[in-house]
TIRO-506866 format. One record per residue (C-alpha): x, y, z; residue in one letter. Coordinates in steps of 0.2 Angstrom, whole numbers, padded with zeros to 4 digits, always signed. Each point is the difference from the previous one (the first is absolute). Layout:
BEGIN
XYZA ...
//
This chain:
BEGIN
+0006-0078+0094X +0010+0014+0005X -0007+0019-0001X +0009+0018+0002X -0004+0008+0015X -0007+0015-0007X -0011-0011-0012X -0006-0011+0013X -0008+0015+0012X -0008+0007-0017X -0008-0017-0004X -0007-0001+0020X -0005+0018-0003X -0011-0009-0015X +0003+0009-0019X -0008+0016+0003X -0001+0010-0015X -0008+0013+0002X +0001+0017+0006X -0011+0015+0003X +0001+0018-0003X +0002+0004+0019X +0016-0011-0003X -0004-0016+0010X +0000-0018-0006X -0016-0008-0001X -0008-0016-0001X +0009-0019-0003X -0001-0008-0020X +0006-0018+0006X -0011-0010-0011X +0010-0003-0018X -0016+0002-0012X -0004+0015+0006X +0018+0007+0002X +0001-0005-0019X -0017+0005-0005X +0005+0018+0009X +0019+0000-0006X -0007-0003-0019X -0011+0016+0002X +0014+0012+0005X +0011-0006-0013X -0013+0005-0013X -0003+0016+0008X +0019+0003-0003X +0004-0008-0015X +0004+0015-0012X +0008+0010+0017X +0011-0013+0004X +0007-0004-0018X +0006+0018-0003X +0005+0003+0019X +0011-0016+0002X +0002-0012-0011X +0007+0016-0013X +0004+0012+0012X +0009-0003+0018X +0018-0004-0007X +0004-0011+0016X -0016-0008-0004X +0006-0002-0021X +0017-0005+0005X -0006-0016+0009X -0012-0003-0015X +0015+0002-0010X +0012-0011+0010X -0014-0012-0001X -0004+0000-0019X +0022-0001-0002X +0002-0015+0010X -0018-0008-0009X +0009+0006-0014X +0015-0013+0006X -0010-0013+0005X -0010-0001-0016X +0016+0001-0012X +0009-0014+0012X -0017-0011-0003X -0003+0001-0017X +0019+0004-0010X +0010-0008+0013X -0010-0018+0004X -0011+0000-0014X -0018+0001+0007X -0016+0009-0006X -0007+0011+0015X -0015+0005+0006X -0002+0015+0008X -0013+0002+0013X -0004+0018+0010X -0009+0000+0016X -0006+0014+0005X +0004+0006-0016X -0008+0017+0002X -0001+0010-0015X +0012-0010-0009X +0018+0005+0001X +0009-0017-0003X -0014-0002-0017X +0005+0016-0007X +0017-0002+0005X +0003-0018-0007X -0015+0003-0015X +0013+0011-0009X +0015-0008+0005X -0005-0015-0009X -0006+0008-0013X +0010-0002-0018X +0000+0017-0005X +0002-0006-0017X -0017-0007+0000X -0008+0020+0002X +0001+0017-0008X +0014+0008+0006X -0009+0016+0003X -0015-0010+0011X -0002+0005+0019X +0008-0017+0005X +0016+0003-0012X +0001+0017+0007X +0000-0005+0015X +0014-0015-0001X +0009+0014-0009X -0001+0014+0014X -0001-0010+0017X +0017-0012+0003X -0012-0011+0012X -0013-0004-0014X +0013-0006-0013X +0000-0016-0009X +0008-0013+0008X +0007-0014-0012X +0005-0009+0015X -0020-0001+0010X -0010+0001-0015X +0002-0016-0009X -0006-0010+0017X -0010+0012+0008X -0017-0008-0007X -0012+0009+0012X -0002+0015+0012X -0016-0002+0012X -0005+0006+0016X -0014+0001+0013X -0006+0013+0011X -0014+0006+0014X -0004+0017-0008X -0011+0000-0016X +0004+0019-0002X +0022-0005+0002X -0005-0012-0015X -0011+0012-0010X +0016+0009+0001X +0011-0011-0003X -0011-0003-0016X +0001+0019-0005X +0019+0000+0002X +0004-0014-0011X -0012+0006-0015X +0007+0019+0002X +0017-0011-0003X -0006-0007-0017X -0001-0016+0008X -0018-0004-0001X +0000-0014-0014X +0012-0010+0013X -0012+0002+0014X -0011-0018+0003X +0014-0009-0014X +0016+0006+0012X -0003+0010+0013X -0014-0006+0010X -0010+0006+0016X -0010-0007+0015X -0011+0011+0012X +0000-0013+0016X +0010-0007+0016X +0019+0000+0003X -0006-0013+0010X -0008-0013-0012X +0014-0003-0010X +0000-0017-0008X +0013-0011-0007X +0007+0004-0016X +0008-0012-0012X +0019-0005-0004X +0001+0009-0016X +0001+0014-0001X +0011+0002+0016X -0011+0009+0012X +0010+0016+0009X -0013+0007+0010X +0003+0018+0009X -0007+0010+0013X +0010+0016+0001X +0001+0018+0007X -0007-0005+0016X -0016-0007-0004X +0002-0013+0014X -0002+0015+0011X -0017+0006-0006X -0009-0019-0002X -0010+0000+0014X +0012-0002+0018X +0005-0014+0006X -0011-0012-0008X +0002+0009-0016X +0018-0004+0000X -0001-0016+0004X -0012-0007-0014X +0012+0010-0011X +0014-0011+0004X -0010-0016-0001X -0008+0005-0015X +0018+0006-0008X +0006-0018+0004X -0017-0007-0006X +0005+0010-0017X +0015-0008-0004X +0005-0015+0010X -0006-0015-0012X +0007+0008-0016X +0017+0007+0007X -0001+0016-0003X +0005+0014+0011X -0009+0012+0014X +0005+0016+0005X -0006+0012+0013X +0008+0018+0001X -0005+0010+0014X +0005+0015+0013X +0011-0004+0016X -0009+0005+0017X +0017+0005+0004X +0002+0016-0011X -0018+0005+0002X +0009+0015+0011X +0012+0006-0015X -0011-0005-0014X -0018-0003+0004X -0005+0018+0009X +0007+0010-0013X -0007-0009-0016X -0017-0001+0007X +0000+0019+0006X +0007+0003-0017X -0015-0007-0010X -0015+0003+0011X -0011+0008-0012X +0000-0019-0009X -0004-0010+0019X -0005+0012+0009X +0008+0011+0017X +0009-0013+0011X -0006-0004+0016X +0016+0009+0009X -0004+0017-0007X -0010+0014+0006X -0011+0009+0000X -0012-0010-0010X -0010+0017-0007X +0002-0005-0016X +0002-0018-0001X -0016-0008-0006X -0004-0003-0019X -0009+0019-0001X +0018+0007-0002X +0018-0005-0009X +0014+0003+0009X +0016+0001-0011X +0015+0001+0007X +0014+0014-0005X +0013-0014-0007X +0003-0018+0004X +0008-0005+0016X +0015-0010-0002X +0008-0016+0009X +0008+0005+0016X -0008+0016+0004X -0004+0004+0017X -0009+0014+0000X -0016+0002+0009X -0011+0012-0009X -0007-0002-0017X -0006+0016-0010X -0015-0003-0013X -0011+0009-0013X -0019-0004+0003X -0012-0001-0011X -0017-0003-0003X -0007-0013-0010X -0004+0012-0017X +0021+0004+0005X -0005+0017+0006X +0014+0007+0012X -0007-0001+0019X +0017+0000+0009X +0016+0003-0005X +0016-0004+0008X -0011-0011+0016X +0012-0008+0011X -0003-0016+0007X +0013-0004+0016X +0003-0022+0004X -0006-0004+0016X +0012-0011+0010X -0007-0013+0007X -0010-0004-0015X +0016-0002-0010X +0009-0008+0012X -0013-0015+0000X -0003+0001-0017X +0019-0002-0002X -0001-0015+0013X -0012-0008-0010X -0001+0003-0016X -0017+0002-0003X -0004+0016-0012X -0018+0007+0003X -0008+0015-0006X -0014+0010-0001X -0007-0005-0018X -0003-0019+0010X +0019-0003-0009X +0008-0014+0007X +0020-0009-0004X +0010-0009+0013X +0021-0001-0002X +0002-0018+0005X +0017-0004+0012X +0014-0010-0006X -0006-0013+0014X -0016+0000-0008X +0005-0005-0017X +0011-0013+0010X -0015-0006+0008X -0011-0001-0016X +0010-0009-0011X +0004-0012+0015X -0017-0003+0002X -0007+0000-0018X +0015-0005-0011X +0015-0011+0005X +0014+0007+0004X +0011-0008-0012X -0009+0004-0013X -0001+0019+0002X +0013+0015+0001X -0002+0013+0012X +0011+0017-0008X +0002+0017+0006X -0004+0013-0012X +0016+0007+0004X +0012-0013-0003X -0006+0002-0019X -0003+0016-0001X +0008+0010+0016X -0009+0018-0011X -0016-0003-0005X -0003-0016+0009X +0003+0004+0020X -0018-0001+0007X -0004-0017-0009X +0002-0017+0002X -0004-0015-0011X -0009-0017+0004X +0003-0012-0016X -0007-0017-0002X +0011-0012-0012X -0006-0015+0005X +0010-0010-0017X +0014+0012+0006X +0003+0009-0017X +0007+0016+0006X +0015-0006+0011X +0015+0003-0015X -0009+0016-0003X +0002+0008+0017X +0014-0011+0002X +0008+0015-0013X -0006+0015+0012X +0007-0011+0017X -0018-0004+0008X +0001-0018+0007X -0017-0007+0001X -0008-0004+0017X -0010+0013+0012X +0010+0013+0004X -0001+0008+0017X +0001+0020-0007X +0008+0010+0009X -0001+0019+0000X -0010+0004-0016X +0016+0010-0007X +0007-0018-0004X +0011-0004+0016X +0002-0017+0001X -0009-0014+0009X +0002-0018+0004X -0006-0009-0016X -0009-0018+0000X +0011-0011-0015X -0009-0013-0009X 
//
């Protein structure tokens, strides 16, 4: 099994995650229980935070969840109206719930409701939530698990504020347990079972990712159905991942490769001026602080990147911060590695984010498992040949591809 460089040093280095206010890394998590048991508590911590910061607020953040929810969108109309199958949908790590609001009221019959009801309304104002004649008659159940009671506690609030309560437990079900433990579902209804936005990169390391896959396969092998893991290229950590995570560190706390840490513990919010976006080089970040009643303690507090924590941050991926957040952007050598490993090879496509979406797709990639091979004639139509695809620059050039 073959390992990027800069991933390989990082795991002999052990996954240390935390860092003190003085600014230096301390202490080694490499036992998996208590890397989940300690991950679970810091997703809670930041449950509300995160939802408002990232997944509805960094807009290179929401353009990969919409690319995502657009190809799904695909997938799930090439399932079910084009070969005639009743889907399954399954979310892990399904947060607070995005794909079960999303695909709640997409497969809602308007007709059935009142059109002035919260879920009509909604249908009505928002293009992404309206009905789809084409994914609702085979779409027969949303479900997903997650770690983080508070993420489903959420998730719960959400859907009811959407006038979706009566199809929660009937439709729309969710598990609080382990990405890990997944077990075999059954033929019908045709499991499609997702991990997206780069939850691979915050399962626990490693060995977290590597139960992921095993347990993706696990999912969906005996029954025919179809895996998919979307996650974050290591190779556009430098043009994507610094900026984002500087642009929402009020919601994960200061990353590691800026200082001063004055105001970085939990006593104080730091909000940043405005987002930063893909591509930008700059070194200093200015933010508002605040203290925890959102009294004003410091405004316009400039916090400077330290060089040779980006540049080994950049070599490996591996995002640390000083609220004990930890996410790791996998290489394209990884993914390889993993779906040679854990999946077969010939059963699984390997796709660049780009060469679907060059816009709102560039710092992903996608590992798919189709082990009954349902999707070639759909990315036949978008020219992806199935096989693992040795990526090349995360922009989309091209690289030798493996034909089955």
């Amino acid at each position: 099994m073959m390992f990027a460089a800069g991933f390989a040093q990082d795991q002999k280095r052990g996954r240390v995650g935390r860092v003190n206010l003085a600014g230096e890394r301390t202490g080694d998590v490499t036992d998996l229980q208590t890397q989940y048991e300690h991950d679970k508590s810091v997703w809670d911590a930041c449950a509300q935070a995160y939802e408002s910061a990232i997944v509805l607020g960094h807009p290179d953040v929401t353009a990969y969840e919409h690319f995502e929810e657009d190809l799904l969108d695909r997938i799930l109309v090439y399932l079910i109206r084009d070969s005639g199958r009743c889907v399954h949908l399954h979310d892990v790590a399904c947060g607070s719930g995005r794909l079960h609001l999303r695909y709640g009221l997409k497969s809602l019959d308007p007709s059935s409701r009142d059109p002035e009801s919260v879920a009509c309304r909604l249908q009505t104002m928002h293009a992404n939530f309206q009905y789809s004649p084409s994914i609702a008659p085979g779409l027969k159940r949303v479900s997903g698990i997650d770690f983080s009671g508070e993420m489903l506690a959420l998730a719960r609030r959400k859907l009811k504020g959407a006038g979706l309560a009566d199809l929660l437990d009937a439709r729309l079900f969710f598990e609080q347990g382990s990405a890990f433990d997944l077990a075999p579902f059954p033929d019908e209804p045709l499991p499609v079972v997702v991990t997206l936005c780069n939850s691979i990169g915050v399962m626990q390391g490693l060995e977290g990712a590597c139960k992921l896959f095993q347990a993706m396969r696990r999912s969906v092998e005996a029954a025919g159905g179809v895996a998919i893991i979307s996650g974050y290229c290591n190779e556009a950590a430098r043009d994507f991942a610094l900026g984002n995570y500087e642009s929402v560190l009020d919601a994960c706390g200061q990353p590691d490769w800026l200082e001063p840490a004055t105001f970085a513990s939990r006593d104080y919010q730091q909000r940043p001026h405005a987002y930063k976006r893909a591509y930008d080089g700059g070194d200093t970040l200015v933010v508002g602080v605040y203290d925890n009643n959102n009294a004003p303690v410091k405004p316009g507090h400039v916090l400077r990147r330290m060089p040779e924590r980006v540049a080994e941050t950049i070599a490996t991926g591996h995002i640390r911060t000083y609220y004990e957040y930890e996410s790791h952007w996998y290489s394209s050598e990884q993914f390889r590695a993993w779906i040679s490993e854990w999946w077969d090879e010939k059963a699984s496509w390997h796709i660049a984010g780009s060469d679907l979406d060059a816009l709102r797709a560039a710092p992903a990639q996608l590992a798919i498992y189709d082990p009954a091979d349902r999707l070639r004639p759909f990315f036949k139509r978008l020219g992806i040949v199935k096989g693992v695809r040795e990526l090349g620059e995360y922009a989309g050039q091209s690289g030798a591809l493996w034909q089955y």
